[in-house]
Structures are given as structure tokens and as C-alpha cells.
N, C-alpha and C positions, 0 to 999 in steps of 0.2 A: 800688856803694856803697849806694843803694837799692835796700831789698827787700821783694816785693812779694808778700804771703802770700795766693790765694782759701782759700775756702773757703764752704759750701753746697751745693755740690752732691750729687744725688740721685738715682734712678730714681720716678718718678713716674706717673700714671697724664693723658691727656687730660682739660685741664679745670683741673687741682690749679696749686696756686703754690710757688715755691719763693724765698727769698732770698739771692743769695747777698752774699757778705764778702770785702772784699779790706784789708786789713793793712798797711800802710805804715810804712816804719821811716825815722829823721829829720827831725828840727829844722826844715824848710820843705816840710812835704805841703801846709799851707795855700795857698801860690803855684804847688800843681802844677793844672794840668789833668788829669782825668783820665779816663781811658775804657774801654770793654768792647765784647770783642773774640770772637767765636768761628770755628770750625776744625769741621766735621764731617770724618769720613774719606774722603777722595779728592775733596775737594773747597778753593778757596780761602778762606781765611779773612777772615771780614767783620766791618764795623763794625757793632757793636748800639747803641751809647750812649755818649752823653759830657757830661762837665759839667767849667767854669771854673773857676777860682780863684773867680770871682764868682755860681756857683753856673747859668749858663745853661745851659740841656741840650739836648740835641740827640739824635735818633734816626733809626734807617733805619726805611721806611715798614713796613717786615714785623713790629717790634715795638712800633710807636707805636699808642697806645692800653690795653697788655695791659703793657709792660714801665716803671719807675721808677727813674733813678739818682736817687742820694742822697748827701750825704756829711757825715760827721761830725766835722769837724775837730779836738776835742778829743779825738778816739779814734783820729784819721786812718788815719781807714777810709771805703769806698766801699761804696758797695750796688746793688747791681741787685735791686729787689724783681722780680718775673715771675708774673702773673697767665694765669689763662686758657691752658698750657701747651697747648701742640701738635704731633705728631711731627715737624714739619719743626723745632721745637727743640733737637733731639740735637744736642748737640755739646761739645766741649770749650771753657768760656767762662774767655776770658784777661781779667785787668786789666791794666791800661797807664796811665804815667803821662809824661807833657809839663811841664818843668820849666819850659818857657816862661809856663805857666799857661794857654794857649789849649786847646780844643778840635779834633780833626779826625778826618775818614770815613778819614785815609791813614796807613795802620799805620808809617810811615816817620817819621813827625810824633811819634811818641813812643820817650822813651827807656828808660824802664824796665819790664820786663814781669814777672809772674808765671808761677806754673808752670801752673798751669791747673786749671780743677774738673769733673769729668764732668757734665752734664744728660743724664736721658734719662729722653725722652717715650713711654712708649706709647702706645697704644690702644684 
């Protein structure tokens, strides 16, 4: 019933930033939690970011410092800004959203997903 659009992503070079945009469809994104999520190939997919209803944010240690969620609730949309890119950022980065309005690292804690936006880092 909620759908959840990314978009931003890009091939990019070490160093460069990229933002991306997740799109939210209905009447209560403001009470959702919500989060960002990525997948490289053959590997599991992990938590990168997450922000409340109440706007608290939370990060894994590999992009704290260099990555920014954000969210815009009269456009209810999410952002991951991403500074300082670097190869081990390759990956297909999903948003997710928790109706609960909480934050969480356990991709299980959220219900609704997007389809995903490529990143890729060179060298």
C-alpha cells in the first residue's frame, strides 16, 4: 500500500558525493521511521542510516562522518546525502520505512521497501 520510490543514484568517481531521494506515497510518512539500507553483490545487506518520526538519526560506524539522512516531510521524501565516496560503497542502496515511527540496524523492523538505486564507487 506504501510505495517507496529511490532515486540518485550514479557511477561516480573516489572522493565525489552523491544524494540520493526516496519518495514516499501516503497520508502518514510523517509517523513513519525511516531507513537506508544497502546490498552489494554476494554479500548481506546492511544498515547505513536511519532517522524517527522525531527526526533522530542513527548510523553504522562505516558511514558516520561522510553520510546524512534527512527528511522532508512536506515532500515526504528521505535523503541520504553521501560525501567522501569510497569503493567499498558500491552497492545497491534501498530505503525502508517503519510505520511504527522508530528507528532500527534489523532490516526485519521495517515494512516497507523500495526498489533500490545503483551507487558505484570507483577509483
Amino acid at each position: 500500500q506504501v510505495q517507496l520510490v529511490e532515486s540518485g543514484g550514479g557511477l561516480v568517481q573516489a572522493g565525489d558525493s552523491l544524494r540520493l531521494s526516496c519518495a514516499a506515497s501516503g497520508r502518514t510518512f510523517r509517523n513513519y521511521g525511516m531507513g537506508w539500507f544497502r546490498q552489494a553483490p554476494g554479500k548481506e545487506r546492511q544498515f547505513v542510516a536511519a532517522i524517527t518520526w522525531s527526526t533522530d538519526t542513527y548510523y553504522a560506524d562505516s558511514v558516520k562522518g561522510r553520510f546524512t539522512i534527512s527528511r522532508d516531510n512536506a515532500k515526504n521524501t528521505v535523503y541520504l546525502q553521501m560525501n567522501n565516496l569510497k569503493p567499498e560503497d558500491t552497492a545497491v542502496y534501498y530505503c525502508a520505512a517503519n510505520k511504527r515511527g522508530s528507528a532500527s540496524w534489523r532490516d526485519f523492523d521495517y515494512d516497507y521497501w523500495g526498489q533500490g538505486t545503483q551507487v558505484t564507487v570507483s577509483s
